[in-house]
N, C-alpha and C positions, 0 to 999 in steps of 0.2 A: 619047175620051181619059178616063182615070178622072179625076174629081176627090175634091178631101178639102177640109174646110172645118175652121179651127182654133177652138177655141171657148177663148179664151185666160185664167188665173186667175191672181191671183199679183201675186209684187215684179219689179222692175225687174231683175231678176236672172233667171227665169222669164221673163221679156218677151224677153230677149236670146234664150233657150232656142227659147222659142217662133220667133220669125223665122229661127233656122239652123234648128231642125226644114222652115219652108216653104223653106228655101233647098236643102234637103236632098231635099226630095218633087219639087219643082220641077226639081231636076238628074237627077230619075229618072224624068221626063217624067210627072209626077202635075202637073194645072193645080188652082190654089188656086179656091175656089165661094168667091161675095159672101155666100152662104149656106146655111143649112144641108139649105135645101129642095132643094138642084139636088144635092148631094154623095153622092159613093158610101162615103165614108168621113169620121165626124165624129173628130175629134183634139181631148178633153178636154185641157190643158196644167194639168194642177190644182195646187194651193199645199197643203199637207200643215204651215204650220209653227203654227198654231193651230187652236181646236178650230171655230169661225165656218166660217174657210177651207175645214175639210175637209170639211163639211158643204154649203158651195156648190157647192163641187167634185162632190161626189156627186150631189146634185141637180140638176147640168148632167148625166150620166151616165144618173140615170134618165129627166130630161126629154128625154133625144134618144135612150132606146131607147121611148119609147112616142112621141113626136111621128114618129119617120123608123124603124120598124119592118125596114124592108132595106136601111138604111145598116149600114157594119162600124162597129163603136164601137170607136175604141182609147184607154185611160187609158193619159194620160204625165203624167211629171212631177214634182214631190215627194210625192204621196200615193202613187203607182205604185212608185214607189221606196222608200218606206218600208214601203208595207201589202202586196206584191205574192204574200205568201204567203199572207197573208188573203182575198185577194181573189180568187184562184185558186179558192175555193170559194164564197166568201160573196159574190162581186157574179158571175154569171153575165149581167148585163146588159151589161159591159163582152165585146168579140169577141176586145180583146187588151189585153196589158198591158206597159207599156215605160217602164224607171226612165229615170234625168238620167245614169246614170255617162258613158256614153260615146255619142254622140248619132251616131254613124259607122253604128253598128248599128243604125240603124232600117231601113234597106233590107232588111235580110233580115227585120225585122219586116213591113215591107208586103209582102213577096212572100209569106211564110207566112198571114201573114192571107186577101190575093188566092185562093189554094191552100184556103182552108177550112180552115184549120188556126187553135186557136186561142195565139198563142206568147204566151210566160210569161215577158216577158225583163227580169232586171236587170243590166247589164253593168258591170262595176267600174270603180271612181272610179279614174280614169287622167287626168293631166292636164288640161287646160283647153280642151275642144272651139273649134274654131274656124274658121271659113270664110269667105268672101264671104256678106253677108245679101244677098239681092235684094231683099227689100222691107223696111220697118221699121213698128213696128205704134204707134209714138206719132204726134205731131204732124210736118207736115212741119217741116224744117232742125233735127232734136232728135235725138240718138242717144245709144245708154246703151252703153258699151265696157268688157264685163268684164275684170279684170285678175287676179283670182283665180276661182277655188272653193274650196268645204269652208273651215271654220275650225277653230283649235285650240284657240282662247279656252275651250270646254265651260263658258258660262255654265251655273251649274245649273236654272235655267228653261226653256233653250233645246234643243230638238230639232235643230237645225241640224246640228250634225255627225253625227246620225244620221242624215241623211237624205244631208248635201252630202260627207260625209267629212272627210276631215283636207285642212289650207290645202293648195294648190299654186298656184304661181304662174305665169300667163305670162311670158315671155322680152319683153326690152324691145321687139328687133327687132319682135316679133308684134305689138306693141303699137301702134307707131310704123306699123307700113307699115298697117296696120286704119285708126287716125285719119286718115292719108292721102289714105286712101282714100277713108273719110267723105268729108273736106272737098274731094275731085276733084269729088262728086258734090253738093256744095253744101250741107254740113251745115255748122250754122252755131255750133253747141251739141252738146259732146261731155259727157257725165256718165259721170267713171267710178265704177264698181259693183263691188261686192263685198260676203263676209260682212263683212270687215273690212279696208279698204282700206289700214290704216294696218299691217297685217303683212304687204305685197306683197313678198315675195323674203324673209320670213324662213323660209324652209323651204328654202333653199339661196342659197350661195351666189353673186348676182348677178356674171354675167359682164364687167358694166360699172361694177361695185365701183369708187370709190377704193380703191388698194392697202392705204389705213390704214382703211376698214372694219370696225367692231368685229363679232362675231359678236351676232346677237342675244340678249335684248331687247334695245333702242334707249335710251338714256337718256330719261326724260321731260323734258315741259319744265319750265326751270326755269331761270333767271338770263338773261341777257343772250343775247339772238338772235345768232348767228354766222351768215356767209358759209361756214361751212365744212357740207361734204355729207357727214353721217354713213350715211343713212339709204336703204334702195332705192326707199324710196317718191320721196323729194328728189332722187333721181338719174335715176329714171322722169322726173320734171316738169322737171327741167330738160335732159331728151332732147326732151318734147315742145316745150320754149319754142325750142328751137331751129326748129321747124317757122314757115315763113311763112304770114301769112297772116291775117287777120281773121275769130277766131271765139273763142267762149265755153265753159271749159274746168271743170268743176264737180265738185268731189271729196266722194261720199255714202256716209256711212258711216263714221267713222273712232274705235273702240274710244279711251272716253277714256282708260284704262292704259296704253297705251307711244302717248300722242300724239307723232309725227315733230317734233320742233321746228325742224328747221332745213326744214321746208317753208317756213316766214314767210317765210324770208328771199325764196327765190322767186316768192312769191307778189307779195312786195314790187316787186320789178323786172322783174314780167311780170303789166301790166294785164289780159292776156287769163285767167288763173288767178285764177278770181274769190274772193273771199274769203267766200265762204259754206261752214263747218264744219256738218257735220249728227252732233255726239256725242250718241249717247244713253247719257244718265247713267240711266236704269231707276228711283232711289232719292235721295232726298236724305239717308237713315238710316244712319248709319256699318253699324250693324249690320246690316241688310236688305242691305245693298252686299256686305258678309263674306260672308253667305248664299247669294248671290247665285252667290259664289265669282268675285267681283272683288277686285282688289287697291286699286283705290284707296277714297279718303274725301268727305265730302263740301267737305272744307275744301280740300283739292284741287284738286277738281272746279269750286270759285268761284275759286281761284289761276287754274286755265288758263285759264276764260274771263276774267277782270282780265286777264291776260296777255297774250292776243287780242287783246283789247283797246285793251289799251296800246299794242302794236306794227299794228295794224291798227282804227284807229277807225271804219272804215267797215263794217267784217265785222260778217257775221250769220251768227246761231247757229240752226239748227234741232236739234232734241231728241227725247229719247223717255222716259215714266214708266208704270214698270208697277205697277201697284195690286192690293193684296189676294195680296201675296206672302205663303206660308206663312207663320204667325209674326207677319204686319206687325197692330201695335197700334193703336190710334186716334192715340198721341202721334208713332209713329213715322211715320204719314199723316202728321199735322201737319206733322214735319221732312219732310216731303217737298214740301208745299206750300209753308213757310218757303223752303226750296232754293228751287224758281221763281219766289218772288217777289223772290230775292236775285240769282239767276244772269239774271232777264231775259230768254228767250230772243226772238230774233224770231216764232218755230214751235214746235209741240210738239206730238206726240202722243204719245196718255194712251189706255192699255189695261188692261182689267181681265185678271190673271192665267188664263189656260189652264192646267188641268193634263195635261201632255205625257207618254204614254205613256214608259215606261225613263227619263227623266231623273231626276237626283238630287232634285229641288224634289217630284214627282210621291208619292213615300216620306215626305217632310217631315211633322212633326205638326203640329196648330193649323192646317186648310187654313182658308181666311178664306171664308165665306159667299158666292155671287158676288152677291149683293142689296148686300154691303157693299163688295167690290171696284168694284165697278160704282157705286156712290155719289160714293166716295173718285174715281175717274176722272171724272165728273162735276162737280165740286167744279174740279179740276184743269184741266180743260176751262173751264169759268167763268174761272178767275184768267188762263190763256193768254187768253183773247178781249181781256180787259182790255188785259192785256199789249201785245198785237197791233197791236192800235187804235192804242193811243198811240205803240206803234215806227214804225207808218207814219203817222205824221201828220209826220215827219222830211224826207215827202219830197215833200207839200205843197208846190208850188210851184217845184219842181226840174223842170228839164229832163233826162229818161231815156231810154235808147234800149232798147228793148222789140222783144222777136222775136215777131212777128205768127204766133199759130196758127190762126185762122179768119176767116175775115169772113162778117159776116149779112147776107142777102139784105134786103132794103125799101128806100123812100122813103131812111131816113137813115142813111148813110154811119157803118158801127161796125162795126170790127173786134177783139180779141181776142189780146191777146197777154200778155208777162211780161216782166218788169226781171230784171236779173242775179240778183236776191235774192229770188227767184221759181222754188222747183226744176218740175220738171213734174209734174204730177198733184197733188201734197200741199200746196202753197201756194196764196196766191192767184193771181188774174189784173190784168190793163190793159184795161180797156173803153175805148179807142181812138175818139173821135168826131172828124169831119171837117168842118167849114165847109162851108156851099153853095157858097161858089166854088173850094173842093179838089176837085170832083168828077173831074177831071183826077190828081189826086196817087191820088185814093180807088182810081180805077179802076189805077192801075201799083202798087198795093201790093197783094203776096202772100202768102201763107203761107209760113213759111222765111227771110223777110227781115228785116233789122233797119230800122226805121224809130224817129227820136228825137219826144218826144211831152214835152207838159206837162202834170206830174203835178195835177191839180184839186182832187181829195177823195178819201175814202177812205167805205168804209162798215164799216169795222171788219177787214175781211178783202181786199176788194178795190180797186183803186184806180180811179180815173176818171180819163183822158188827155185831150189833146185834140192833136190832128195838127201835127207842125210841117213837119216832110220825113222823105222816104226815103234811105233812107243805104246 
C-alpha cells in the first residue's frame, strides 16, 4: 500500500485543509506514515501568509528532499497556491505542486505524480471544500469547523485574499450536520474558523435569513443589545444552540468593523457559546487603522470592548497588533501601546510587520526598519504578560471545568488541560494535579474529557489545578 506522510504548517484554517487532504488520500486507499521515514510520498501543507512562514515552509521541502531522497515531495497549501508559478522553475526539489482552491483535485494530483509526471496544479477558488475528516490533527475532543473561505475585507497588509480568494460561505445545513457529527464522535469543543467569521453569509444571501434581513454590512455594535437576529453569523448560532447536547462552542476571528451585535444576545442564553471574542485590532492609531484600510477607530474599538463587557462581564478578549507598519511613528507605537493598556485584553499577539508581495502596504513609503518593528512588538509583548497575570489571577480559587489534552506518564498524577477561556494552541494551559488517594479518579480521566478542577495559582501564563471530579 502507498503511504504519504503530512508534514503540516499554518493557521487553524490550514489544519482543517490539512486533515480533509488525509481524509482525502485515505478514501483513495493512500494509508497515512507516523513518519516521514516509512512514506512514499511527503505532503508539505505550507502557510504562505508571512514572510517567517514561508520560509519554514520551504525548509520542511528542502529538508525532506535531502533527508528521503526517493520519497515524491508534493507542496500544498497557501505558498503552492500563491508561488505555483514560481516554483515551477525555481524549487525543482518539490515532485508536484497543489494550491487550496479546490481540494477535490488532488486525486488526479496523486495519480499523475504515481505516473512520473510532475503536475503544476492550481484549481479555482470554488466554494468551501468539505467532507467527513477521519482523523483530526489537534488534541483529542478539539475540532476547528471552517465556516468560510477567502475574505473581502483586502486589509492592505494582508496577502490573504491573494492567496484564499474572495469570502464564500458554507450553507448552514453543511455546517450543522459537520458539528454533529463532531459531537456523534465525541468532540467536545468545536472552534469555528475563518478569515473573518463575522462576514459568514455576507456574500449571499442566507437561505435561513429572517425575512427582514437587511442586506449587508451589518450594523455595528452600538446601543442596547436586542433579542432580535439581524445578522447570518447570529442565525448560524442560534441553528447550532438548538443542537443537544454538552459541549463548548468557540468563535475565532471576528473583524472588529462590522462586529455581529446581536450575537451577545445568544451568547447570553446559551452557556455552551462561550464568551471568548478573538478581535484583532492590528493598531491602536487612528491613522495607521486608515492605512491599514480599515474603517474603524481606536475610540471605537475601546466602545466594543466597554460594551462586551458591559453585557457579558465574564468575556475574554484575545487580540492581535501589528507593529512597524509603513509610516507607523514612534508616537503612533506609543498609541498603540496606550490602546492595550486601555482595552485589556486577556491575550494578545504582537507581530512585527512582513512586507507581502502585491499588497498595497508592500508599495507604501517610510517601510519601518524591522530591528524597530521588532522592538515596538517586544515592548507590546512585555505590557500583555503584565496584563495576562493579573486577568488570571481572577480565577484563583474558582472551581473550572477544564478539557483534559494529555496526561504525563510518572509517580505523580498530572494532567493537562484548558478552561473555556483557554483557545487551543495560542493560550495558556491547566496543569491538573491529583491527590494520592484520587489515583482511582487519575486513572478514568482522558484526553477529550471535561473534568471540574480548582484553580490554585497561576504563573503569569498558565494556571495550576488541582482534581475535583470527572464530569
Amino acid at each position: 500500500m502507498i503511504s504519504f506522510f503530512l508534514d503540516q504548517h499554518g493557521c487553524a484554517k490550514n489544519q482543517v485543509d490539512g486533515e480533509l487532504l488525509i481524509a482525502r488520500l485515505e478514501s483513495k486507499g493512500l494509508e497515512q506514515a507516523d513518519s516521514p521515514d516509512t512514506a512514499q510520498i511527503i505532503i508539505v501543507n505550507s502557510c504562505g501568509f508571512i514572510e517567517s512562514a514561508k520560509k519554514e515552509s520551504l525548509d520542511s521541502v528542502m529538508r525532506a528532499r535531502m533527508s528521503y531522497p526517493a520519497a515524491k515531495i508534493l507542496l500544498a497549501g497557501c505558498l503552492a497556491e500563491r508561488y505555483a508559478a514560481v516554483f515551477k522553475d525555481e524549487l525543482p526539489e518539490a515532485d508536484a505542486i497543489f494550491g487550496n482552491g479546490d481540494l477535490s483535485q488532488l486525486d488526479k494530483v496523486i495519480d499523475e505524480l504515481l505516473e512520473g509526471k510532475r503536475p503544476i496544479t492550481v484549481p479555482p477558488q470554488t466554494g468551501v471544500y468539505s467532507r467527513e475528516r477521519s482523523k483530526l490533527l489537534g488534541y483529542p475532543g478539539s475540532a476547528y469547523v471552517k465556516i468560510t473561505e477567502g475574505c473581502d475585507n483586502c486589509c492592505s497588509f494582508c496577502a490573504i485574499p491573494l492567496i484564499r480568494g474572495k469570502l464564500r460561505s458554507r450553507s448552514s445545513e453543511d455546517i450543522i450536520e459537520e458539528i454533529q457529527s463532531l459531537l456523534a464522535k465525541n468532540i467536545a469543543e468545536i472552534n469555528l474558523v475563518g478569515q473573518d467569521i463575522a462576514a459568514y453569509g455576507m456574500d449571499k444571501k442566507n437561505p435561513h435569513a429572517a425575512a427582514d434581513w437587511p442586506s449587508p454590512p451589518f450594523p455595528p455594535l452600538c446601543g442596547e443589545v436586542s433579542d432580535r437576529i439581524i445578522s447570518p453569523l447570529a442565525g448560524l448560532l442560534k441553528q447550532i444552540s438548538a443542537i443537544k447536547g454538552h459541549f463548548w462552542l468557540r468563535l475565532l476571528y471576528i473583524h472588529p468593523d462590522h462586529f455581529p451585535s446581536d450575537i451577545i444576545s445568544i451568547i447570553k442564553q446559551d452557556s455552551r457559546i462561550l464568551p471568548y471574542f478573538d478581535i484583532p485590532f492590528q493598531s491602536g492609531d487612528d491613522t495607521v487603522i486608515r492605512a491599514m484600510n480599515r474603517t474603524g477607530n481606536s475610540s471605537g474599538y475601546i466602545s466594543l470592548v466597554s460594551h462586551i463587557r458591559q453585557e457579558l462581564p465574564n468575556a475574554v478578549l484575545r487580540t492581535t497588533f501589528l507593529t512597524g507598519f509603513p509610516g507607523e511613528s514612534d508616537e503612533q507605537a506609543e498609541r498603540t501601546a496606550q490602546f492595550l493598556t486601555t482595552v485589556e485584553p486577556d491575550w494578545s499577539g504582537c507581530f512585527s510587520y512582513s512586507r507581502e508581495d502585491d499588497t498595497p502596504a508592500a508599495s507604501m513609503k517610510k517601510q519601518v526598519p524591522r530591528r524597530i518593528a521588532s522592538r515596538r512588538a517586544d515592548k507590546l509583548i512585555e505590557l500583555q504578560s503584565g496584563i495576562t497575570a493579573r486577568r488570571l489571577d481572577r480565577y484563583i480559587g474558582t472551581e473550572q471545568t477544564v478539557l483534559i489534552e494529555e496526561l504525563i506518564d510518572g509517580d505523580e498524577g498530572i494532567a493537562i488541560g484548558r478552561c473555556w477561556f483557554q483557545a487551543p494552541e495560542v493560550d495558556g494551559t491547566v496543569v491538573i494535579r491529583f491527590e494520592k488517594d484520587e489515583e482511582a479518579a487519575c486513572a478514568a480521566v482522558r484526553p477529550g474529557l471535561f473534568v471540574s478542577a480548582r484553580i490554585m495559582g497561576s504563573d503569569g501564563t498558565n494556571l495550576d489545578g488541582l482534581f475535583i471530579a470527572a464530569l
